[in-house]
DSSP file (Angstrom, degrees, kcal/mol; ACC not computed):
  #  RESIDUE AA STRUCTURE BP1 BP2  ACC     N-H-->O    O-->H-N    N-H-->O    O-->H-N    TCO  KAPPA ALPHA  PHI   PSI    X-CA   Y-CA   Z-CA
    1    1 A X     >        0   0    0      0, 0.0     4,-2.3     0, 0.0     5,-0.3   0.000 360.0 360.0 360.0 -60.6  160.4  237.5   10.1
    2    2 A X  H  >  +     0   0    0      2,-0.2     4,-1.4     1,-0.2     5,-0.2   0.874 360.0  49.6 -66.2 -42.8  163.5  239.5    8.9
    3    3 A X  H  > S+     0   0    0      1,-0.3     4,-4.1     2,-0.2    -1,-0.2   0.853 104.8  55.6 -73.1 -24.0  160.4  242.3    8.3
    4    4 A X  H  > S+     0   0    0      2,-0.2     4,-1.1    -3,-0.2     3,-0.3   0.988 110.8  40.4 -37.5 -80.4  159.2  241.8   11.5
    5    5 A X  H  X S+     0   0    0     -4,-2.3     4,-1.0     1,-0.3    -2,-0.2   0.582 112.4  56.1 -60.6 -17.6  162.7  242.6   13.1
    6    6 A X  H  X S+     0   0    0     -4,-1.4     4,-1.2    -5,-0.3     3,-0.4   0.928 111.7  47.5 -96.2 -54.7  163.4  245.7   10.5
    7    7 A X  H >X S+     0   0    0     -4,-4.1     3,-3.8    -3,-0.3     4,-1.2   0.921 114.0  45.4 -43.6 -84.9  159.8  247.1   11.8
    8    8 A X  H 3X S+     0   0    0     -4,-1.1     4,-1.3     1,-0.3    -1,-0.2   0.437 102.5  57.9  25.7 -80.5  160.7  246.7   15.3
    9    9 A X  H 3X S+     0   0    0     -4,-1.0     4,-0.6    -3,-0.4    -1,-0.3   0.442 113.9  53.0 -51.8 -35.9  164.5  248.2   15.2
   10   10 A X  H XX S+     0   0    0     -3,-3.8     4,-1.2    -4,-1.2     3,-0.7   0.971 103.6  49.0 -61.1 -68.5  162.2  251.4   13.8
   11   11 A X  H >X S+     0   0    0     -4,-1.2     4,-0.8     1,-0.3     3,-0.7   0.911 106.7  53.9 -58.0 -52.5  160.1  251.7   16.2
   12   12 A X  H 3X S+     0   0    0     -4,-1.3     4,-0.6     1,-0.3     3,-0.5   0.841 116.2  44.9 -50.8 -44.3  162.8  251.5   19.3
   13   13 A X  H <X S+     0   0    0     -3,-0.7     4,-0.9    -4,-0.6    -1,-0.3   0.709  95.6  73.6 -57.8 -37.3  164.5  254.3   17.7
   14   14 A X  H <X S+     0   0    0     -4,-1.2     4,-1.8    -3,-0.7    -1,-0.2   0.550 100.3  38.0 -27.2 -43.8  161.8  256.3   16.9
   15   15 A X  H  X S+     0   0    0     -4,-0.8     4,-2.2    -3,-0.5     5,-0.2   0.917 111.6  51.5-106.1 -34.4  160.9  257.6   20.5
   16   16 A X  H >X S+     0   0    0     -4,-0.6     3,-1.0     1,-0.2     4,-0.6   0.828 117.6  38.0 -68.9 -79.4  164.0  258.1   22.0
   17   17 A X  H 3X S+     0   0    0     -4,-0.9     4,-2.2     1,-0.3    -1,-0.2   0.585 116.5  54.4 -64.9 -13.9  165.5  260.3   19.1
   18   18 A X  H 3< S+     0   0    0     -4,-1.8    -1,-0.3     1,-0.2    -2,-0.2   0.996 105.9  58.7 -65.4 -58.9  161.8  261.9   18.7
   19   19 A X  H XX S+     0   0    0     -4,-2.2     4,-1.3    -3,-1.0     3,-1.2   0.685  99.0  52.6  24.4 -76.2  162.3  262.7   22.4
   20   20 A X  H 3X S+     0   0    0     -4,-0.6     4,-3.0     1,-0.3    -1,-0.2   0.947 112.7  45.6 -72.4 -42.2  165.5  264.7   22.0
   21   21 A X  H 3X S+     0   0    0     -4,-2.2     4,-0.9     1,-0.3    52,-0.3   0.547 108.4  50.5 -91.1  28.8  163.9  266.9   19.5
   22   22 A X  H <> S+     0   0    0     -3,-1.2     4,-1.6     2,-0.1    -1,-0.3   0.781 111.3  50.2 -87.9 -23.8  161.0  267.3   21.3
   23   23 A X  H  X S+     0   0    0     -4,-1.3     4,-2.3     1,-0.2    -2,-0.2   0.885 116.7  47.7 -79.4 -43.2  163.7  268.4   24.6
   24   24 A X  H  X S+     0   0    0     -4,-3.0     4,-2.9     2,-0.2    -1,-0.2   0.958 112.3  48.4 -58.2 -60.8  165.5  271.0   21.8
   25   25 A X  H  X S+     0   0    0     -4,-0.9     4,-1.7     1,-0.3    -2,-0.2   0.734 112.9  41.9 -32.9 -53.4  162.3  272.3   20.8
   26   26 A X  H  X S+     0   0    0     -4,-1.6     4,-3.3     2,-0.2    -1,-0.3   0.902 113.2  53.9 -81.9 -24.7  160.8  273.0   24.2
   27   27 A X  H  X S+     0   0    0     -4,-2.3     4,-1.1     2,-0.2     5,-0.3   0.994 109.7  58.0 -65.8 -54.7  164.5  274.6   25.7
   28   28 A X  H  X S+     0   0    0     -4,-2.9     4,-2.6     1,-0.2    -2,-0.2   0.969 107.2  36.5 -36.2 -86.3  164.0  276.6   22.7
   29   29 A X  H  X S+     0   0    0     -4,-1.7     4,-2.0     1,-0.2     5,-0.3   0.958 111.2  68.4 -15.9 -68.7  160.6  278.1   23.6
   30   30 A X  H  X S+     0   0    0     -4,-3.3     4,-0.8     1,-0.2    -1,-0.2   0.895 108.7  30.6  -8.0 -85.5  162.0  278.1   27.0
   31   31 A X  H  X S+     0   0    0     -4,-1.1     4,-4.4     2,-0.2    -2,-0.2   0.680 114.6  59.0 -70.8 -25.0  164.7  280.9   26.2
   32   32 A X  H >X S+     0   0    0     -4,-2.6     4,-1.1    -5,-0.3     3,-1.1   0.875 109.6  46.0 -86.1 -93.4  162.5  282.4   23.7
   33   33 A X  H 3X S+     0   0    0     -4,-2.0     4,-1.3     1,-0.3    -2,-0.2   0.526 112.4  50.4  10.0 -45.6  159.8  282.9   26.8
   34   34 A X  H 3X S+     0   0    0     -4,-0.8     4,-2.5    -5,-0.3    -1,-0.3   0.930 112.3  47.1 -84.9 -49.6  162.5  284.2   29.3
   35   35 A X  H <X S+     0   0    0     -4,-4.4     4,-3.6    -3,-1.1    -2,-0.2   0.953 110.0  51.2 -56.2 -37.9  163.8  286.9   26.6
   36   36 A X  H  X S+     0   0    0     -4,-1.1     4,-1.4     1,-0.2    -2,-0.2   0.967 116.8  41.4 -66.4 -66.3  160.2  288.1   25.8
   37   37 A X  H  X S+     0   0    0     -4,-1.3     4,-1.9     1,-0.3     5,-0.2   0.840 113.9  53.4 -29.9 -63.9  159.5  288.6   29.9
   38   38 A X  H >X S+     0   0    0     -4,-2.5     4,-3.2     2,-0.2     3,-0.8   0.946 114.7  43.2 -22.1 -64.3  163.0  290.1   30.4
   39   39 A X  H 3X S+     0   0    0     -4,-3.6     4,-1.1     1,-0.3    -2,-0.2   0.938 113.1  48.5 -56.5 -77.3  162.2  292.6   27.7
   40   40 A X  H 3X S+     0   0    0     -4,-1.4     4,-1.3    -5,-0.2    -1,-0.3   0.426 114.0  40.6 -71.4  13.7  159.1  293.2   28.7
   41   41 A X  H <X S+     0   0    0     -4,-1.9     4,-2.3    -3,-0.8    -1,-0.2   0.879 120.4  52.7 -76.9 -63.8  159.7  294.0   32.9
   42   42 A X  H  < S+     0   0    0     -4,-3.2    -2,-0.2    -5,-0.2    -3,-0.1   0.575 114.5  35.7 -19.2 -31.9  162.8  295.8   31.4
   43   43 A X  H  < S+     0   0    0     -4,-1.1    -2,-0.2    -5,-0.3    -1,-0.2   0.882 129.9  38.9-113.7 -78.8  160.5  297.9   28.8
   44   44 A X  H  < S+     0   0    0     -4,-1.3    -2,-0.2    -5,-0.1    -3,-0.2   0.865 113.4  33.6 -12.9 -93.0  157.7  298.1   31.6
   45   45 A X  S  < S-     0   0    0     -4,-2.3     0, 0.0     1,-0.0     0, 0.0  -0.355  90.2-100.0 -94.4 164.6  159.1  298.7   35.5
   46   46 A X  S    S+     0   0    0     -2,-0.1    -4,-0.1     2,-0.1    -2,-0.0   0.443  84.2 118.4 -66.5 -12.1  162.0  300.6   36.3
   47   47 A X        -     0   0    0     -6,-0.1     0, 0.0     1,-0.1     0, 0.0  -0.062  51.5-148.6 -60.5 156.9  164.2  297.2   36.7
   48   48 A X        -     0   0    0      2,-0.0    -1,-0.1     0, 0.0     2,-0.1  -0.228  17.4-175.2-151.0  86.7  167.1  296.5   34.7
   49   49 A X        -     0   0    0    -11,-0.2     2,-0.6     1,-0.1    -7,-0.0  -0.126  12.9-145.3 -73.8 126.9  167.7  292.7   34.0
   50   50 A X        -     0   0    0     -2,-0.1     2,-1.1     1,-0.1    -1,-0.1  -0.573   6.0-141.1 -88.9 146.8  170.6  291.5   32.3
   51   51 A X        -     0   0    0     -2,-0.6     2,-0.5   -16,-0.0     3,-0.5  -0.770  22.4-149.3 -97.0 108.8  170.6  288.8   30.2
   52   52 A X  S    S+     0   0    0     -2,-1.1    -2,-0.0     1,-0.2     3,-0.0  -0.704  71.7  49.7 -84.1 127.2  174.0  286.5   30.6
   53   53 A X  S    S-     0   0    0     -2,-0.5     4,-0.3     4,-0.0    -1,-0.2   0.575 107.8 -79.5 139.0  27.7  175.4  284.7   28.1
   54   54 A X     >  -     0   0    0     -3,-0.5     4,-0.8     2,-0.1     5,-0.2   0.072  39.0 -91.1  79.2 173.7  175.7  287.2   25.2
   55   55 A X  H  > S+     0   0    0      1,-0.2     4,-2.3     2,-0.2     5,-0.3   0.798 121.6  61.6 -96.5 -15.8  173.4  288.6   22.6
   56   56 A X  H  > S+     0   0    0      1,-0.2     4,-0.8     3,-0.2     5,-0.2   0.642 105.8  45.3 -38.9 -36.5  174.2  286.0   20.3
   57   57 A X  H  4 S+     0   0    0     -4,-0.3     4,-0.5     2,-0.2     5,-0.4   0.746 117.3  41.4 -99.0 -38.3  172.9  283.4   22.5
   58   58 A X  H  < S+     0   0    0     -4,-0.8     4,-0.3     3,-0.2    -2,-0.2   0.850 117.0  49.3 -77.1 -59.0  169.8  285.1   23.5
   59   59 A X  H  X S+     0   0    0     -4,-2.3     4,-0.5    -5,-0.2    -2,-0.2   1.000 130.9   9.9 -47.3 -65.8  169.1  286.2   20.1
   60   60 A X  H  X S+     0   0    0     -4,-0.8     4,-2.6    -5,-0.3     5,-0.3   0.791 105.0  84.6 -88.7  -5.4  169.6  283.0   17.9
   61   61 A X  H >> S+     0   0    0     -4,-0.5     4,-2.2     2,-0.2     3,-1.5   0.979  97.2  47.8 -71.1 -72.8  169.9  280.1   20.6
   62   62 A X  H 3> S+     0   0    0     -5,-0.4     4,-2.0     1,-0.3   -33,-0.2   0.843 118.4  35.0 -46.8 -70.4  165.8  279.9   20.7
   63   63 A X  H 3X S+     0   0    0     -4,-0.5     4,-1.0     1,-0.2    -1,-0.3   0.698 114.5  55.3 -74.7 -17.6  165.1  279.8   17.2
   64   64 A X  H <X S+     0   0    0     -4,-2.6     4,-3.4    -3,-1.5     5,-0.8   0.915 113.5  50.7 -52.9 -70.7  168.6  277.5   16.2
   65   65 A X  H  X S+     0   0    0     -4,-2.2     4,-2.7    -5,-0.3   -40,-0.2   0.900 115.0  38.9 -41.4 -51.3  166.8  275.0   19.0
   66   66 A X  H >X S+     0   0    0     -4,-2.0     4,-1.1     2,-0.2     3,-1.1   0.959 118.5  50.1 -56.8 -80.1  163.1  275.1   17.2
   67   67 A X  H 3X S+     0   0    0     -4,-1.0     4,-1.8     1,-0.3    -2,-0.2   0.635 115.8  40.6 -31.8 -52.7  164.6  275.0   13.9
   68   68 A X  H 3X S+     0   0    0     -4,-3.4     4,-2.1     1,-0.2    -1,-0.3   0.878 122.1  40.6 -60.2 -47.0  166.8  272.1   14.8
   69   69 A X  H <X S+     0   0    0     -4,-2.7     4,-0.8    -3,-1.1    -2,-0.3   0.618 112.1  52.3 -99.4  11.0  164.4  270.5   16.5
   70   70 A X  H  X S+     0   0    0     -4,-1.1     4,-1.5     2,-0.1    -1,-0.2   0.810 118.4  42.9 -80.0 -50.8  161.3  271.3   14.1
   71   71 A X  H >X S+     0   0    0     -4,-1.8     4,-2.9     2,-0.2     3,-0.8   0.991 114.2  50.2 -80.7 -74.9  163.6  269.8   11.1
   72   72 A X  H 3X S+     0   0    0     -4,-2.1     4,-1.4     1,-0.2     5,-0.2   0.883 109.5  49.0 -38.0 -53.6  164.9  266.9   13.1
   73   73 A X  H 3X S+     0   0    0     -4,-0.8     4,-3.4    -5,-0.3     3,-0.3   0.916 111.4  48.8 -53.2 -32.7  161.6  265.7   14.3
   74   74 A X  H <X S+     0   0    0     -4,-1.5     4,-1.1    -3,-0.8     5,-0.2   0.761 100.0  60.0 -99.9   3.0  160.0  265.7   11.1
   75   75 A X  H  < S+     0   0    0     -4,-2.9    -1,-0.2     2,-0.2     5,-0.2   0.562 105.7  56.2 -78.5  -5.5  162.6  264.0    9.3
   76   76 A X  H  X S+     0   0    0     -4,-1.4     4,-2.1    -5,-0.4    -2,-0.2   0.893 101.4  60.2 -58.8 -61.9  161.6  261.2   12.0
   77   77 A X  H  < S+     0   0    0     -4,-3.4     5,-0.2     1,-0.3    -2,-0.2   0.485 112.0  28.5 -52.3 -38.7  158.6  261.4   10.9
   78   78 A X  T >< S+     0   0    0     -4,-1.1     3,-0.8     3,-0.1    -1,-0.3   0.651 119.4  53.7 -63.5 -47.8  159.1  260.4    7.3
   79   79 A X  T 34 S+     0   0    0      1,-0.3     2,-1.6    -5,-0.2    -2,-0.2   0.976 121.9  31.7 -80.7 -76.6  162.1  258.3    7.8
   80   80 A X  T 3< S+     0   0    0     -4,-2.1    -1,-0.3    -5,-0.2     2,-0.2  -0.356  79.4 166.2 -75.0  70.2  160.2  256.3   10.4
   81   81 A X    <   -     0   0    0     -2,-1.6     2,-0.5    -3,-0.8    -3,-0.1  -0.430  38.3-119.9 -86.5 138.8  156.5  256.4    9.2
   82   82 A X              0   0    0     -5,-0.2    -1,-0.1    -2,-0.2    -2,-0.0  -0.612 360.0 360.0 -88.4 139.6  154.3  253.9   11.0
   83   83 A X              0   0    0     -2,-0.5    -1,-0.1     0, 0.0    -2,-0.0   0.674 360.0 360.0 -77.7 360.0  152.5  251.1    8.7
């Protein structure tokens, strides 16, 4: 029984917090997607879009988000392994 309940208590935890780093992962992508376009209308056509929110944010924000959310999930993955 008590292993029962310990399985259980895994699983229910398991999705939601797999979930969030799936949600980091794809805003990551996201941003990483928006800079490459930017750049390359920018690089392309005669526009000239700015990107708000600094170069810090553009530069590292995608790949902090993947990272984070690459690492987190598969330390889900281990931690909660399914029998």
């Amino acid at each position: 029984m008590t292993k029962k309940v310990i399985k259980e208590s895994k699983q229910l935890a398991h999705p939601k917090l797999k979930f969030l780093f799936d949600v980091f992962i794809s805003i990551g992508l996201v941003l990483l997607v928006v800079k490459l376009v930017v750049l390359f209308l920018n690089k392309v056509t005669a526009m000239e879009i700015g990107l708000y929110g600094g170069s810090f944010f553009w530069n590292f924000g995608s790949l902090i988000l993947m990272v984070g959310g690459g690492i987190g999930s598969s330390m889900l993955k281990e931690k909660y392994k399914q029998d």
